[in-house]
C-alpha positions as CSV (number, residue, x, y, z in Angstrom):
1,X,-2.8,-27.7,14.5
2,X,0.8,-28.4,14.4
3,X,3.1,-27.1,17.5
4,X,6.5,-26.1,17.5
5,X,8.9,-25.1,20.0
6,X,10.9,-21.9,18.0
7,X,14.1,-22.5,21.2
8,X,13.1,-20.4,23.8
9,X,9.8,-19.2,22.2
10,X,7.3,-20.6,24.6
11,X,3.9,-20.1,22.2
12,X,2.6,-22.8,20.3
13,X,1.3,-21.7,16.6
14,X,-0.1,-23.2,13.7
15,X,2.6,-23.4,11.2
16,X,1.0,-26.2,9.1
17,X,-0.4,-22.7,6.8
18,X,1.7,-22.2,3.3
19,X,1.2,-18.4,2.5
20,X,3.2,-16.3,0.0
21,X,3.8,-12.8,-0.7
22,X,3.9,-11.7,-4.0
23,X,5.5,-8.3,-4.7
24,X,6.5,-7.4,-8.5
25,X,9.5,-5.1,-8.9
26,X,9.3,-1.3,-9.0
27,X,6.3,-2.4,-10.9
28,X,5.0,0.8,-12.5
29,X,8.7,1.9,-13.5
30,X,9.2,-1.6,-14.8
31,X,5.8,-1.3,-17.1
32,X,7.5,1.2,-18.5
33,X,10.8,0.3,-19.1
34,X,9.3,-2.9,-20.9
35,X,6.9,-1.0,-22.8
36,X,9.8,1.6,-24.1
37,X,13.1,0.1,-24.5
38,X,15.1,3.6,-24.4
39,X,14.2,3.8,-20.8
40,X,15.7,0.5,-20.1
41,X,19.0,0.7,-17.8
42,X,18.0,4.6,-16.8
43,X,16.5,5.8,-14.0
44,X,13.6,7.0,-14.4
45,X,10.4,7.7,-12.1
46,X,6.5,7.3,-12.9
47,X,4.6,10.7,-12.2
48,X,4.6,14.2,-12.4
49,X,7.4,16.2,-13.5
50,X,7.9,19.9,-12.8
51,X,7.5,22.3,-9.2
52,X,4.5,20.3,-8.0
53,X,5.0,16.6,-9.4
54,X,4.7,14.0,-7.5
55,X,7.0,10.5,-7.6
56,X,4.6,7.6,-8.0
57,X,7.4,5.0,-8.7
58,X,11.1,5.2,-9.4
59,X,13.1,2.1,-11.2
60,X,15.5,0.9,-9.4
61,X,18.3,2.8,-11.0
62,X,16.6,5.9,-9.7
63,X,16.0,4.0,-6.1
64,X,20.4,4.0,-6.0
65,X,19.8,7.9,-6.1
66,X,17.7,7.5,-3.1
67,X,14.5,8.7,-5.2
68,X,11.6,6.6,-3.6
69,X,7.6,6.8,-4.2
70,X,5.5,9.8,-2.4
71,X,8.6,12.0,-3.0
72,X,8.3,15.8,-4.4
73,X,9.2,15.8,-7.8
74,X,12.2,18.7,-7.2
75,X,13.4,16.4,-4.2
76,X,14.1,13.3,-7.2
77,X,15.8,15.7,-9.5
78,X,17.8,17.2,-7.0
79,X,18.9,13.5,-5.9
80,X,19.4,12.1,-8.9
81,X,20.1,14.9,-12.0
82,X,19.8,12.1,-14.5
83,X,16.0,10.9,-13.7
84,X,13.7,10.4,-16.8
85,X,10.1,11.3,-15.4
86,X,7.5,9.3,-17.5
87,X,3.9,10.0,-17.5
88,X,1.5,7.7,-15.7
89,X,-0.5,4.7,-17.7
90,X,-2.8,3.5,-14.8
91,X,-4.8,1.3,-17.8
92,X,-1.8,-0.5,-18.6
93,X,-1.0,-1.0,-15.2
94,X,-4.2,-2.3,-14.8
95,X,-4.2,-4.7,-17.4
96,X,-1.0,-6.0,-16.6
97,X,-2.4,-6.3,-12.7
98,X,-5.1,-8.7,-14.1
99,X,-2.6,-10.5,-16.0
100,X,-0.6,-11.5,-12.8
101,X,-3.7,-12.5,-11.1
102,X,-5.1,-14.8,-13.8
103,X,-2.0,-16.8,-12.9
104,X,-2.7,-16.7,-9.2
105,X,-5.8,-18.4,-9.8
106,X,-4.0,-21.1,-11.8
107,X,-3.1,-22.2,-8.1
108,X,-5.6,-21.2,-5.5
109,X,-8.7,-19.3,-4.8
110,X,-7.5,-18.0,-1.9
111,X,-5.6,-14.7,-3.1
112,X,-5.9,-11.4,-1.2
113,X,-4.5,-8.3,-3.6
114,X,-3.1,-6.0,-1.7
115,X,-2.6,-3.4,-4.6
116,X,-2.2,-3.7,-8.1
117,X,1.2,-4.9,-7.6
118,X,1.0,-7.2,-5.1
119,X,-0.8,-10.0,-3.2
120,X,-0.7,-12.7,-0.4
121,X,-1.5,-16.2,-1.6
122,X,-2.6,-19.4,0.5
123,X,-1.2,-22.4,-1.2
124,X,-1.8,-25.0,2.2
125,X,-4.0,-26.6,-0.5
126,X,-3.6,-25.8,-3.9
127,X,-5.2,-26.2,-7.5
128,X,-2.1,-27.0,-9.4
129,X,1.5,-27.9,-8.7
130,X,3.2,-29.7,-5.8
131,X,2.3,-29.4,-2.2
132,X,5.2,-27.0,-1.9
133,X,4.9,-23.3,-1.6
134,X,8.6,-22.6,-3.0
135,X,8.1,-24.8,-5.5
136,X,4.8,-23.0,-6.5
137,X,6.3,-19.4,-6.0
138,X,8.8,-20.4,-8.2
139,X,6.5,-21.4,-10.9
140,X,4.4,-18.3,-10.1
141,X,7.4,-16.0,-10.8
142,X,8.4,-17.7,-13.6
143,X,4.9,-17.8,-15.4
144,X,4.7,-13.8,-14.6
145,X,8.5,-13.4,-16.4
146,X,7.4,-15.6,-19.5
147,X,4.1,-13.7,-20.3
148,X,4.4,-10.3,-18.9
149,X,8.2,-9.6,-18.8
150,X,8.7,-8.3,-15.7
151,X,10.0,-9.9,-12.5
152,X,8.5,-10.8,-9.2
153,X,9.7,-11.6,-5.9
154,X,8.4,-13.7,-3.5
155,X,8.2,-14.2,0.6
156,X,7.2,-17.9,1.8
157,X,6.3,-19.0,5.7
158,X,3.6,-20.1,7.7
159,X,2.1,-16.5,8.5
160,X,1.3,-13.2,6.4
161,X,3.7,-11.2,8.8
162,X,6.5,-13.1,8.0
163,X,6.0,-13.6,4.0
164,X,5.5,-10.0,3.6
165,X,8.7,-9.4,5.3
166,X,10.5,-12.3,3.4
167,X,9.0,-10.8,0.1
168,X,11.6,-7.9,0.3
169,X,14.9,-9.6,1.6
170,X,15.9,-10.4,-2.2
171,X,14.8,-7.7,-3.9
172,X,14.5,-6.9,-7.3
173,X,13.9,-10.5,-9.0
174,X,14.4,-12.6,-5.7
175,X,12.6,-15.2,-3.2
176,X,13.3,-15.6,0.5
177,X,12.1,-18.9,2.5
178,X,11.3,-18.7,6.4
179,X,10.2,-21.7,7.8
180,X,8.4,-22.5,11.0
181,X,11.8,-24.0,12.6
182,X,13.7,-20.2,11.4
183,X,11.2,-17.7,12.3
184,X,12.3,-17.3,16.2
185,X,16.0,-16.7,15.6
186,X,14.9,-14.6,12.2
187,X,13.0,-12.3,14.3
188,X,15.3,-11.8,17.0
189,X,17.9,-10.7,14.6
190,X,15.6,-8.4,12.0
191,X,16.3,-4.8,12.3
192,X,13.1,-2.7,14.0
193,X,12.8,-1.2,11.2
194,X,12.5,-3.9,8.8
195,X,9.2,-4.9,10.9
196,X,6.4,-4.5,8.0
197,X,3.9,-2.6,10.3
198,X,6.9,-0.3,11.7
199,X,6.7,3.1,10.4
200,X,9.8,5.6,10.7
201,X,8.3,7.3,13.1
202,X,7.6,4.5,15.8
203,X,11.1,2.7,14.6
204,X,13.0,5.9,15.6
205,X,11.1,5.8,19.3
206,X,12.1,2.4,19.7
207,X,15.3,3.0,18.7
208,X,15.6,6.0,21.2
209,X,14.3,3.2,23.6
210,X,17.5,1.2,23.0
211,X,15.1,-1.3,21.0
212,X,17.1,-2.0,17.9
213,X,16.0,-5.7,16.7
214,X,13.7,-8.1,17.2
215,X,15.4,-9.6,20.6
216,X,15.1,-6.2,22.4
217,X,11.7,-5.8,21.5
218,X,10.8,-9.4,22.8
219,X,12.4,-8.1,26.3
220,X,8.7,-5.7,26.6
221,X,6.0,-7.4,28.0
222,X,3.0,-7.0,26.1
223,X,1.5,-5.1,29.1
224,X,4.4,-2.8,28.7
225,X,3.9,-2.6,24.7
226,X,0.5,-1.5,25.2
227,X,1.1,1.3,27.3
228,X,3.7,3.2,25.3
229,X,1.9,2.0,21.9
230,X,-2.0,1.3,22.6
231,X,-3.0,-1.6,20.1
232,X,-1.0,-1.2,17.9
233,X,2.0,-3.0,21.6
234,X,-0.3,-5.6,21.4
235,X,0.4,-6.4,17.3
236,X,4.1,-6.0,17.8
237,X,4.2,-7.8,20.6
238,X,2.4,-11.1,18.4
239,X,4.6,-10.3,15.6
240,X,8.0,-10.2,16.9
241,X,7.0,-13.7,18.4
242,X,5.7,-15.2,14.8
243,X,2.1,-15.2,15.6
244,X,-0.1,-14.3,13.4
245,X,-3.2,-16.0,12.4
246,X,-4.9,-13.5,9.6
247,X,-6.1,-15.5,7.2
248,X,-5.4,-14.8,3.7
249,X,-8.9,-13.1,2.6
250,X,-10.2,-13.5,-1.0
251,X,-12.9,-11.0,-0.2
252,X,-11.4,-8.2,1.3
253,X,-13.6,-5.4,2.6
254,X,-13.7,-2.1,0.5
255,X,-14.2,0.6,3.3
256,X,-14.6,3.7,1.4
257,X,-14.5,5.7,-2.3
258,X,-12.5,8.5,-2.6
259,X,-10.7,10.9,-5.4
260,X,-7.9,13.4,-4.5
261,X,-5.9,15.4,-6.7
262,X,-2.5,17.7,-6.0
263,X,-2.5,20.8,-8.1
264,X,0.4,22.4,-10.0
265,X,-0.6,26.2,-8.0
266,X,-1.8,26.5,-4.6
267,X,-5.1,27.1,-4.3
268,X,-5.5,30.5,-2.3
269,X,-9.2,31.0,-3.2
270,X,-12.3,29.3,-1.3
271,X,-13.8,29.8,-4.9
272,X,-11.4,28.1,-6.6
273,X,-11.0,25.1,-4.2
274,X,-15.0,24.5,-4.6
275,X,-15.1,24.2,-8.5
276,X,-12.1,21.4,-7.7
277,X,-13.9,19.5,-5.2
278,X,-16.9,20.1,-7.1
279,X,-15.3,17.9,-10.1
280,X,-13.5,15.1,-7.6
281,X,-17.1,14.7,-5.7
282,X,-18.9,14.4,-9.1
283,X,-16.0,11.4,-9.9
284,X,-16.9,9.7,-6.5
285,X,-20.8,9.8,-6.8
286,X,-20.8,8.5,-10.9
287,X,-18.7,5.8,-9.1
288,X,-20.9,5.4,-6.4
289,X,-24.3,5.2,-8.4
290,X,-22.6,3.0,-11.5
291,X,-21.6,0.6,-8.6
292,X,-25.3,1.1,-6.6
293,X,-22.9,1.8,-3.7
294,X,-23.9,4.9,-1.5
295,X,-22.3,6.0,2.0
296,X,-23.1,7.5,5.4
297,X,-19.9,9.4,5.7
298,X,-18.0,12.5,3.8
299,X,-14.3,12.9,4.3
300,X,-12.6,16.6,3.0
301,X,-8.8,16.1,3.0
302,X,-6.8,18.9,2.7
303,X,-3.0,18.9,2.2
304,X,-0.6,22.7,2.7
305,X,2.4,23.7,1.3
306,X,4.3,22.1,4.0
307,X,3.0,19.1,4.1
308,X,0.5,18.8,6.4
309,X,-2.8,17.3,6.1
310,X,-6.2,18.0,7.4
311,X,-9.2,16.2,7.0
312,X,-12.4,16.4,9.0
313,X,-15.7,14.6,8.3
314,X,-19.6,14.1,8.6
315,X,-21.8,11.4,9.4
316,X,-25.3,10.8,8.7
317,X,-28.3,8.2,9.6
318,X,-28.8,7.2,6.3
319,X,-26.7,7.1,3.0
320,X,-25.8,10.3,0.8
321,X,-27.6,9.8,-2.4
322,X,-27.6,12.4,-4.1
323,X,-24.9,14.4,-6.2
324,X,-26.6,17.9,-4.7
325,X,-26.4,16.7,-1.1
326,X,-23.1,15.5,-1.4
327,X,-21.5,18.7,-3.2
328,X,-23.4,20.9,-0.2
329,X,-21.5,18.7,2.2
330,X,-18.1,19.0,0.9
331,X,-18.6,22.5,0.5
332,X,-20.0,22.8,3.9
333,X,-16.8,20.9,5.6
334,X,-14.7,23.1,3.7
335,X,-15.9,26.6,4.6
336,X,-16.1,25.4,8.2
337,X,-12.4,24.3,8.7
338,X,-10.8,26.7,5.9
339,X,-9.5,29.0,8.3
340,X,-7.0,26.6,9.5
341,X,-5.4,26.4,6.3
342,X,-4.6,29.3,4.3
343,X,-3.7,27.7,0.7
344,X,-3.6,24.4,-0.4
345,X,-1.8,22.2,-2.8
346,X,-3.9,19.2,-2.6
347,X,-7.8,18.3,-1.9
348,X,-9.7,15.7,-1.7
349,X,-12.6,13.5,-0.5
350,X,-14.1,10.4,0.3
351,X,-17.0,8.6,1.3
352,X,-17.1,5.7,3.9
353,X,-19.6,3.3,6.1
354,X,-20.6,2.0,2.5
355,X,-24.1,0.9,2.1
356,X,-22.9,-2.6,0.5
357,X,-18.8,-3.4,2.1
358,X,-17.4,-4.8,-1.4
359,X,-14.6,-7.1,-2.2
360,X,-11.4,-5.8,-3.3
361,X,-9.0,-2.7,-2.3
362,X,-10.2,0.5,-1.6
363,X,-11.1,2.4,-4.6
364,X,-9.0,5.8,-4.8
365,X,-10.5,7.1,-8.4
366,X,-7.6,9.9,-8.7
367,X,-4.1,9.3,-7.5
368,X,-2.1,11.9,-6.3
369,X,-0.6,13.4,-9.2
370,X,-0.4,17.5,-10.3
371,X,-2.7,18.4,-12.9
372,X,-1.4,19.0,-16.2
373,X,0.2,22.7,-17.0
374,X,-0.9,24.3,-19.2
């Protein structure tokens, strides 16, 4: 345990931990780009094109436009005339994710993924390399550019909290260090909304609190946190101080298995929205069996026109084992709560409370993309 007095910061952490954030750049977008060199220099976004497309990644010639990920499809072409959409390769993706990790484990055991994109490393010991995590990161990144073509930045520190952070400062093709002696003053000047953990929503209530960086929010006690933010007052209240002792998990827990699916129509009729869950619960159970990994609780999602989402759920005693059962459930949850939506324009479901918790990120089987028109 190593101490360190960050100037008037009166905690004592353990800063003797080397942990780096690993984020490639606009890494979909950039697949492609490298994989078609027309694309190169345009912007161009990863998804679904047309009235009920769906941005899954822009390049960062679209990102000037301000076309980001999640976006409608007619919101990106509005922004940026210009943008190339480009149909999805989730295989490629894939293979290229593998790639990145295979050099990961050139230099520890100790990798968390995150996504296919990115991943937390802890280098306090490594396989390979110097005892320095810059020194590493900068071999990491390097070793990504030479055999996949495509950039990486990095985050270094002592914590998660503050590599993930650090991760985005330099962005596209950069690296950020914040050492133990750094992260005090560091924090007390980061905007609240460059707090990883900070959504836009809680950001624009601090804000209207007059809490605008990091030094404002260290002026709530945590008491004071906790009351206008329940636990989440009691993480930004360890945060904003550079405490945070997560260790970087090689064997994170998979929590549930789920498929979803945004349609080019609204779906009006109850019939209709059946025979689409019916094919999405069918994806999840071959999943399920081929992976002998069953669970106690079915999730309906269910997205409208404007936006808004709605999901309700079962639990059971015992695990949901068979395709019939599970179907009847769905259906079940969806005749139940279909009066509060008329249409929707996406559905899907999910089960959770897994008989075996696997290692890994949780499994989405179907990202949200609009089917294909006909």
């Amino acid at each position: 345990m190593v101490g360190v007095q960050f100037n008037s910061n009166p905690l004592r952490l353990d800063t003797s931990r080397k942990i780096i954030h690993i984020d490639m750049d606009a890494f979909y977008a950039s697949v492609e780009q490298r994989d078609d060199p027309s694309l190169r220099g345009k912007p161009i976004a990863v998804g679904g094109g047309g009235l009920r497309g769906v941005v899954a990644a822009a390049s960062y010639e679209a990102r000037r436009y301000g076309v980001r990920s999640a976006m409608p499809s007619v919101t990106a072409q509005r922004l940026c005339p210009s943008l190339i959409f480009v149909r999805h390769r989730f295989d490629v993706y894939k293979e290229v994710s593998n790639q990145i990790r295979a050099i990961f484990y050139e230099y520890t055991d100790l990798v968390e993924p995150l996504s296919l994109d990115e991943a937390y490393l802890d280098v306090t010991e490594p396989k390979l390399g110097p005892h320095s995590a810059t020194l590493i990161a900068e071999a990491i990144r390097a070793k990504i550019l030479t055999q996949t073509q495509l950039t990486a930045s990095a985050g270094i520190s002592y914590c998660k909290f503050l590599a993930k952070v650090a991760s985005d400062i330099n962005k596209p093709d950069g690296m950020k260090v914040i050492l133990p002696e750094e992260a005090w003053d560091f924090l007390g000047e980061l905007p609240i909304e460059k707090f990883h953990g900070i959504g836009k929503v809680t950001a624009g209530k601090l804000q209207r609190m007059g809490i605008r960086t990091g030094a404002h929010l260290r002026e709530l006690s945590e008491i004071q946190l906790v009351k206008r933010f329940g636990k989440a007052g009691r993480h930004y209240y360890r945060i904003v101080r550079g405490q945070d002792e997560r260790p970087v998990n090689p064997n994170r827990i998979r929590k549930s298995i789920g498929a979803e699916r945004t349609f080019s129509e609204n779906l009006k009729e109850v019939a209709t929205m059946k025979e689409k869950l019916a094919y999405l619960t069918e994806t999840v159970y071959n999943y399920m069996k081929k992976t002998h990994n069953f669970g106690r609780t079915v999730t309906l999602k269910m997205k409208t026109p404007d936006f808004q989402i709605h999901t309700r759920s079962r639990s059971f005693n015992s695990e949901v084992r068979k395709l019939s059962e599970l179907r009847k459930v769905i259906f079940t949850l969806l005749e139940e709560n279909i009066v509060e939506v008329a249409e929707v324009r996406l559905l899907g479901m999910s089960v959770s409370n897994l008989e075996r918790e696997q290692e890994g990120e949780g499994v989405q089987l179907l990202l949200e993309f609009p089917e294909e028109e006909e």
